[in-house]
C-alpha positions as CSV (number, residue, x, y, z in Angstrom):
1,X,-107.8,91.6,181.0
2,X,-108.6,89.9,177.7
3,X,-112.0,90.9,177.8
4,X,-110.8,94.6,177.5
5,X,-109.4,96.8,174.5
6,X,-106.4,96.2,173.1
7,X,-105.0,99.7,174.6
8,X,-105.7,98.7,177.9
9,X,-102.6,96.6,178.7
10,X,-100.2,99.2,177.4
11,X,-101.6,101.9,179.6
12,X,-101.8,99.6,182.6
13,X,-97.7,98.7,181.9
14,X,-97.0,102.3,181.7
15,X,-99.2,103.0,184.9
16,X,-97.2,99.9,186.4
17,X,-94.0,101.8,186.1
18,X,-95.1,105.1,187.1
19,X,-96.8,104.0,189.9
20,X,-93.4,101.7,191.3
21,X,-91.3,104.9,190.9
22,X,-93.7,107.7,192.6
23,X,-93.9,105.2,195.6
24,X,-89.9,104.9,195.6
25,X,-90.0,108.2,196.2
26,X,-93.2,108.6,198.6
27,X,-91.5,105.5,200.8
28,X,-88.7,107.2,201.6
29,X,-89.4,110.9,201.1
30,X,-90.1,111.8,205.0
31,X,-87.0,109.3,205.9
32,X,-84.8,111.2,203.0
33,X,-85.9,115.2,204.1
34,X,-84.7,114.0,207.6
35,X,-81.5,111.6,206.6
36,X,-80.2,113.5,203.5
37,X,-81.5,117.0,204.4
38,X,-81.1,117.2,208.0
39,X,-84.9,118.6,208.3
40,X,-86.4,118.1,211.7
41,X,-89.6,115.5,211.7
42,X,-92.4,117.6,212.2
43,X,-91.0,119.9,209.4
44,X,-90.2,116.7,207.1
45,X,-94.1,115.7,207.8
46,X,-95.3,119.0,206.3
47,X,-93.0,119.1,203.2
48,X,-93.6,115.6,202.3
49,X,-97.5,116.1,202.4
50,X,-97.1,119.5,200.1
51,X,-94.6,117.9,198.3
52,X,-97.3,115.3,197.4
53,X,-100.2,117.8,197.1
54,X,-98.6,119.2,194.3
55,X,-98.7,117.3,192.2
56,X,-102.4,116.6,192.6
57,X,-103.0,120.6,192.9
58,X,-101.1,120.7,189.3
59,X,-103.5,118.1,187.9
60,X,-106.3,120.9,187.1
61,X,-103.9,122.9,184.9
62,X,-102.6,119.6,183.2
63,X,-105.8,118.0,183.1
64,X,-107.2,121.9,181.2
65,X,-103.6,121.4,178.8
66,X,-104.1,117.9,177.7
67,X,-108.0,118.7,176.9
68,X,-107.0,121.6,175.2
69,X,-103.3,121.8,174.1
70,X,-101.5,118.9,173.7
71,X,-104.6,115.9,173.4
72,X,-104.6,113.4,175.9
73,X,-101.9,110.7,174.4
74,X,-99.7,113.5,174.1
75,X,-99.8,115.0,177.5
76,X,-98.9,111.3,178.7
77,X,-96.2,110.9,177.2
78,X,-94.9,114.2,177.5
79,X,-95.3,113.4,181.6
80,X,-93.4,110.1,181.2
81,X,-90.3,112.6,179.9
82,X,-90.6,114.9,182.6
83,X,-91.0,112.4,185.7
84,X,-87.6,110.7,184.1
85,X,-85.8,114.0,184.6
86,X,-87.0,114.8,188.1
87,X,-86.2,111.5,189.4
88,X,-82.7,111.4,187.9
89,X,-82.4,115.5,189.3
90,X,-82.8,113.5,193.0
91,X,-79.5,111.7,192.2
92,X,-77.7,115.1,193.2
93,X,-77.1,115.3,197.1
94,X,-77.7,119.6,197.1
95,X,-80.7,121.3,197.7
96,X,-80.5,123.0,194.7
97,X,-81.1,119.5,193.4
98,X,-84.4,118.7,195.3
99,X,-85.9,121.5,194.8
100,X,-85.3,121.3,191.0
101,X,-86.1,117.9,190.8
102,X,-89.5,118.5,193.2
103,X,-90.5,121.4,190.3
104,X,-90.0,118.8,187.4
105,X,-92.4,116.6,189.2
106,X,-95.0,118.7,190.2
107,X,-95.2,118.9,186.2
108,X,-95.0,115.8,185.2
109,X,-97.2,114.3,188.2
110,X,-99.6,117.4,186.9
111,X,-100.2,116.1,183.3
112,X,-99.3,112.8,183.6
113,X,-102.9,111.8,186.5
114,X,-105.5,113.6,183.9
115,X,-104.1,112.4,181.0
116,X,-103.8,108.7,182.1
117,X,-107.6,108.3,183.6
118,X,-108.6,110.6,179.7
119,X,-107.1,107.8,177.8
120,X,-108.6,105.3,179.7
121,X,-112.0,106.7,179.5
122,X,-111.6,107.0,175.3
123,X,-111.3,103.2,175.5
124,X,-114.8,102.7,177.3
125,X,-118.4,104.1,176.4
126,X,-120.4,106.5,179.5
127,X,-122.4,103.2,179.8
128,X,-119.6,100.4,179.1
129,X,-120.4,97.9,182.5
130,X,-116.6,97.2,182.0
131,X,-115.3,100.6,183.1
132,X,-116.0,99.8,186.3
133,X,-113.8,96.4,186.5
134,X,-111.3,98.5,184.5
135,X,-110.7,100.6,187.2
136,X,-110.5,98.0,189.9
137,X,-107.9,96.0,187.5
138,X,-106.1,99.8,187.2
139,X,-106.0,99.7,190.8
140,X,-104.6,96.8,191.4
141,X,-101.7,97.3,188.7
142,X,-101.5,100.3,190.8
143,X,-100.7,98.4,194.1
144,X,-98.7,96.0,192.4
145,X,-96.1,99.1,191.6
146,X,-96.6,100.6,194.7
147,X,-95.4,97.2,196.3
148,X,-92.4,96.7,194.6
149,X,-91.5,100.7,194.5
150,X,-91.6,100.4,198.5
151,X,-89.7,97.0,198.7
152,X,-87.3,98.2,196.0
153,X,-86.7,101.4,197.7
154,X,-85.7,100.0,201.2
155,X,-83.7,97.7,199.6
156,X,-81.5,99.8,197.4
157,X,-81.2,102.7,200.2
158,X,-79.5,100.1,202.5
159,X,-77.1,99.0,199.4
160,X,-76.7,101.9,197.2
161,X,-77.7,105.1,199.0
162,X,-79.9,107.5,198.0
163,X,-78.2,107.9,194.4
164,X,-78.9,104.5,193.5
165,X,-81.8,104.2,194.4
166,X,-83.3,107.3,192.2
167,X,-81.3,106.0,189.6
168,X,-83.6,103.1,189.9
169,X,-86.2,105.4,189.6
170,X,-85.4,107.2,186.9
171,X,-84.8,103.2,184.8
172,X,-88.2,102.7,186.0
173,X,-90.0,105.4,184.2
174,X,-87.9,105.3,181.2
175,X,-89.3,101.8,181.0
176,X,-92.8,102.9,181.3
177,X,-92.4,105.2,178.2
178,X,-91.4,102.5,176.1
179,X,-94.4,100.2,176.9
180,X,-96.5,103.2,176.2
181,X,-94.5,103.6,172.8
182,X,-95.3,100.1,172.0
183,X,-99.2,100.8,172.3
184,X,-99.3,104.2,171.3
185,X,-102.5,103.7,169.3
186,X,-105.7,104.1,171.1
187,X,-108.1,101.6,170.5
188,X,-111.4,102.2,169.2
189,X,-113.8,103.2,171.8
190,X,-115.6,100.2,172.9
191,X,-119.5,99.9,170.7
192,X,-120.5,97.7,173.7
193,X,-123.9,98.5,174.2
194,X,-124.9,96.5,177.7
195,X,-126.6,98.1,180.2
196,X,-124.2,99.2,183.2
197,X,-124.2,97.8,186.4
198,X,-127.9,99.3,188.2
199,X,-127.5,102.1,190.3
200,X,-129.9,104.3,192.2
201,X,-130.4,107.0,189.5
202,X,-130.2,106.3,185.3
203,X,-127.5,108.4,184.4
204,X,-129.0,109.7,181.1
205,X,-131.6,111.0,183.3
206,X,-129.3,113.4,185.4
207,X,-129.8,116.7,184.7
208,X,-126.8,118.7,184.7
209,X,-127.1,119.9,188.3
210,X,-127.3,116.2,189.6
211,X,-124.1,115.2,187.9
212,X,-122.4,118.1,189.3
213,X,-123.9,117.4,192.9
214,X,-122.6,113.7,192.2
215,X,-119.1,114.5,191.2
216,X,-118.4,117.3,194.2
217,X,-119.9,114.4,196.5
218,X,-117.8,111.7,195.2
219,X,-114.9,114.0,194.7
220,X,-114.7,115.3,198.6
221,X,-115.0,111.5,199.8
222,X,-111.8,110.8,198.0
223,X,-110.5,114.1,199.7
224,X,-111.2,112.8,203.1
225,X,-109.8,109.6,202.1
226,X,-106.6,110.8,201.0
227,X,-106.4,112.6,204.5
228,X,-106.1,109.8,206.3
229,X,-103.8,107.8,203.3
230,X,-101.4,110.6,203.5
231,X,-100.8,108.6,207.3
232,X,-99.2,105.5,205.9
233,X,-96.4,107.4,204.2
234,X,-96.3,110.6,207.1
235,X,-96.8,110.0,210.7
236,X,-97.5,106.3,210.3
237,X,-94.2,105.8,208.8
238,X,-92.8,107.8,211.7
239,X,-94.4,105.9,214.3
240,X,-93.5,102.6,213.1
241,X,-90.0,102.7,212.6
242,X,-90.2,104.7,216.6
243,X,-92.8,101.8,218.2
244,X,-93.2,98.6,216.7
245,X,-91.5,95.6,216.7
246,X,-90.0,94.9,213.1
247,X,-87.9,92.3,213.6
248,X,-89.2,88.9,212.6
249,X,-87.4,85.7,211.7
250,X,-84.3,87.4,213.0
251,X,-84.2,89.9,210.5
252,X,-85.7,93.8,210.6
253,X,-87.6,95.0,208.0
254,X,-87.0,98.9,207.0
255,X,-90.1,101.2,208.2
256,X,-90.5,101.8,204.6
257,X,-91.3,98.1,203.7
258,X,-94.8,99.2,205.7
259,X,-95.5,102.1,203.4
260,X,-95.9,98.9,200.5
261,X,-97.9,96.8,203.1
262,X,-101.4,98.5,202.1
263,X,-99.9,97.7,198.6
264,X,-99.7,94.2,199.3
265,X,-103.5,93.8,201.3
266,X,-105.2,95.0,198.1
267,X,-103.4,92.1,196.0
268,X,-105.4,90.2,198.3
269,X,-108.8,91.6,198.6
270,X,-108.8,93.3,195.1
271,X,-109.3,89.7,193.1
272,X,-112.3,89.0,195.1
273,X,-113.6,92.3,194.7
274,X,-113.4,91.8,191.3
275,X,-115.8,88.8,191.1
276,X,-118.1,90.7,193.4
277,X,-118.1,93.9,192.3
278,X,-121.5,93.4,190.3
279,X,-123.4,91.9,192.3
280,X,-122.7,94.5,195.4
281,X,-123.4,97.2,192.9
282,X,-126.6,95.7,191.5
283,X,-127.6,95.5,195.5
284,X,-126.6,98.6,197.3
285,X,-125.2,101.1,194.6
286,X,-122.0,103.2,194.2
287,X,-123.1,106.0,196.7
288,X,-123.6,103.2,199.9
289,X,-120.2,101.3,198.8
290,X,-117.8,104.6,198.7
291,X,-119.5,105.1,202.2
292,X,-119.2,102.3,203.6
293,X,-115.8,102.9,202.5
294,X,-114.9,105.8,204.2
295,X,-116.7,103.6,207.6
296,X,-114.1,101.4,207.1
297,X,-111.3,104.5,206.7
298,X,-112.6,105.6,210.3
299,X,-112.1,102.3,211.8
300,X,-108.7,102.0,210.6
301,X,-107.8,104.5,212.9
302,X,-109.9,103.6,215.5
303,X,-108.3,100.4,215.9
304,X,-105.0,101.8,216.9
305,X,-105.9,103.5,220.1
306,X,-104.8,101.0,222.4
307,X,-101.5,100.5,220.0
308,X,-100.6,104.0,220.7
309,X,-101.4,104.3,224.4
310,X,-99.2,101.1,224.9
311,X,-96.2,102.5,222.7
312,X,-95.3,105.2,225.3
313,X,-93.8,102.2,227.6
314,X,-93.2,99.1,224.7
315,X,-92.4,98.4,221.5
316,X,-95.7,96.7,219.9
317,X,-96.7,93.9,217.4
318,X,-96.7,94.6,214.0
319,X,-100.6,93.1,214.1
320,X,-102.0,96.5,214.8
321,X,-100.5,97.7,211.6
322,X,-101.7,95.3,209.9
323,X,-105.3,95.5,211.1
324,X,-104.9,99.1,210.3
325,X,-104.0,98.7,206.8
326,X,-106.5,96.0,206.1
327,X,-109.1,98.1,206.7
328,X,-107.5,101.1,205.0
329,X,-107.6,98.9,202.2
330,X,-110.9,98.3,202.3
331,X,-111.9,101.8,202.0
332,X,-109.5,102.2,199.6
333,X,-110.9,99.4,196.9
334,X,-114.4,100.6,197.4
335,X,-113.9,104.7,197.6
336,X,-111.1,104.9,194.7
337,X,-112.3,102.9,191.9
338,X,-116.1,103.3,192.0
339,X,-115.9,106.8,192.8
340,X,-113.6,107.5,189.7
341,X,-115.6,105.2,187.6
342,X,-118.6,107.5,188.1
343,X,-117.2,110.6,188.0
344,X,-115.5,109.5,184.4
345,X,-119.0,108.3,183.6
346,X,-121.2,111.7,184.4
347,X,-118.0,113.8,183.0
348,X,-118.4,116.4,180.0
349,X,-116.5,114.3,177.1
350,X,-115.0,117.4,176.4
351,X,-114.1,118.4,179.5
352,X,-112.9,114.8,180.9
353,X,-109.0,116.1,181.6
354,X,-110.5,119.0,183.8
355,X,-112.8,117.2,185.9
356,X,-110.2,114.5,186.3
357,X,-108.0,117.5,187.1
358,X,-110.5,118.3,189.8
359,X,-110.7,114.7,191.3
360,X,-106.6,114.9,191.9
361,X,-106.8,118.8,193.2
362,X,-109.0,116.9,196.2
363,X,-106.0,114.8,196.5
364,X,-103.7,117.9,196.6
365,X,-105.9,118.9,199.8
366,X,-106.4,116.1,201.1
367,X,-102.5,115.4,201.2
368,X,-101.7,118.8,202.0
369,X,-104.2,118.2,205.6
370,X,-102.4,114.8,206.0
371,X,-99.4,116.8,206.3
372,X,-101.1,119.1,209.1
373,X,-102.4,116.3,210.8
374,X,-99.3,114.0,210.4
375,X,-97.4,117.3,212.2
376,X,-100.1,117.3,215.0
377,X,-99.8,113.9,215.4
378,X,-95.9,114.1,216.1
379,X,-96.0,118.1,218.0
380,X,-99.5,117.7,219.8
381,X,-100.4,114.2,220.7
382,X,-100.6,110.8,218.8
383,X,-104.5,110.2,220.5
384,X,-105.0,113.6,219.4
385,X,-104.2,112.8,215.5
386,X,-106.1,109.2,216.1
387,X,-109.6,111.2,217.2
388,X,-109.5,113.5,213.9
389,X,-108.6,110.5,211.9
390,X,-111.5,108.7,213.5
391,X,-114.4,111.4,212.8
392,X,-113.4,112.8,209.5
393,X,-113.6,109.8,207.5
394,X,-117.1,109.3,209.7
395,X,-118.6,112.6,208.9
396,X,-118.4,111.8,205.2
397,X,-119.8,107.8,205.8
398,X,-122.8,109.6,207.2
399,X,-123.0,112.6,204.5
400,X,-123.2,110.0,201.2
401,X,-125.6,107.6,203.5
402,X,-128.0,111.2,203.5
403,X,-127.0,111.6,200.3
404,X,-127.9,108.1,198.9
405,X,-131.2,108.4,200.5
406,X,-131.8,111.4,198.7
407,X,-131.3,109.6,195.4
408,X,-133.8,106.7,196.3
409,X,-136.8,109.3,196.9
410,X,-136.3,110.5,193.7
């Protein structure tokens, strides 16, 4: 991180935090509805996923306050506040209490996605090479909290029950606010001056109606992305503590350790991505990574067929999980970070919190469908929920291969 400004780090600590507490709660959210509330699974599935899309639905509103209302820095901080109170609302055992607590969220969660990706764009110039690397190095930080939130979470519900373990929370995010305190300055936007990484199209040269063609291209592949990510914290979560053999070493690890377990693959792969990141974009291009990408997405789910048709008589090994998640991963690294990277690139500066606002709404869907699905998965059929899974992700590999070609006739 050296090599970025000095308002990186503070951002990435406060991202750190946020990110650990949001997947204490995501972890365990579906387990919680069902435990705590008494909602029935299929039910629980749904919630969870609107629960989640929510937050993302929120972020064009937030993203359209911090442009215009509060300023960026502001807005983040201000969203730091309100994700303290919500967590430490989820303390209370009523309903009263969730429901409150969910509302606080939904705001915070709403200013705090534009307004973090807005301040990390005033650090970079539209053709900075290291925006790119930022958001890898962003995503990773990302991970890293989502790993411990998971492991934390299963931890302190076994030990302290569902109060603790938002109390936990709560610290967490408290925490976060002061490391952004401590960097509150921004740091002069970067006078770099480099060339960026080649791609297939100069993007000076885009005329207006390109950029917007690129963003809503880019934008619905994280959509169908997030459909099938929603899994590891819906129906995959479901289906794992129901069918597969956690016990190893004597000693079983809680479903919601598996949640982390994407968290933990992309601490793996992410470093090498890192020191190959320009040379794969110098050679193929953003459009062909985020596509192969979502190939991998598809095959993530493809791989579990013969898990699932074997679970109706035996428990089965935790290795088709993992092969799952490995590849989710991959699609992950490559569909997340470049796609934002050059939607923040081709965004109006003026209008950077709104577009980012539209980048999370796609999450809002695409959360809100892996609820539907995850609830099809559980009431319909689990090979049912595997094909859909399969050919979504597919149809949108083959739609930015069409639409990369496009871009190399022009």
């Amino acid at each position: 991180m050296r090599h970025h400004p000095v308002g990186f780090l503070p951002l990435c600590l406060a991202i750190l935090c946020e990110r650990c507490a949001a997947y204490m709660l995501a972890s365990s959210l579906v387990l919680m509805l069902c435990e705590r509330y008494g909602y029935p699974r299929d039910e629980a599935l749904r919630t969870a996923g609107l629960i989640t899309a929510a937050g993302y639905l929120g972020s064009l509103p937030g993203g359209l306050v911090a442009d215009r209302i509060l300023g960026h820095r502001r807005g983040l901080s201000a969203s730091l506040i309100f994700l303290t109170v919500g967590y430490a609302l989820l303390m209370l055992p009523s309903l009263i209490a969730l429901w409150s607590a969910v509302a606080v969220l939904v705001l915070g969660n709403s200013l705090f996605k534009p307004s973090a990706q807005a301040v990390l764009g005033r650090l970079y110039t539209p053709t900075d090479p290291r925006l790119d690397g930022a958001q890898v190095w962003l995503h990773l930080v990302i991970n890293v909290g989502a790993l411990f939130g998971a492991v934390v979470a299963g931890l302190a519900t076994q030990h302290w029950g569902w109060t603790g373990c938002f109390a936990v929370t709560a610290s967490v995010v408290c925490i976060g606010r002061v490391c952004l305190s401590v960097g509150r300055r921004d740091a002069p936007v970067s006078n770099q001056t480099e060339a960026p990484f080649p791609r297939n199209t100069p993007i000076d040269h885009l005329s207006t109606w390109q950029r917007v063609k690129t963003i809503v291209a880019l934008t619905l592949a994280m959509l169908l992305f997030n459909i099938a990510l929603g899994q590891v914290e819906g129906s995959l979560l479901l289906w794992t503590g129901q069918h597969v053999e956690r016990t190893l070493l004597g000693f079983t690890m809680p479903p919601s350790w598996f949640v982390g377990l994407p968290a933990l693959l992309v601490l793996v792969i992410a470093p090498a991505q890192l020191a190959l990141l320009p040379g794969l974009q110098r050679r193929f291009g953003v459009f062909r990574l985020v596509a192969v990408g979502l190939l991998a997405t598809s095959l993530a789910f493809l791989v579990l067929f013969p898990a699932v048709v074997w679970s109706k008589t035996q428990l089965v090994s935790m290795g088709w999980l993992v092969a799952c998640h490995t590849l989710l991963v991959i699609g992950e690294t490559l569909v997340g970070p470049l796609g934002l990277a050059q939607v923040l690139r081709l965004a109006p500066p003026r209008f950077v919190g709104a577009v980012m606002g539209v980048w999370f709404v796609s999450g809002a869907v695409g959360y809100w469908l892996a609820g539907e699905i995850g609830a099809l998965w559980v009431r319909w059929s689990p090979i049912g929920g595997l094909v859909i899974l399969t050919v979504l992700p597919l149809l949108g590999s083959g739609m930015l291969f069409v639409e990369e070609k496009k871009w190399n006739a022009k």
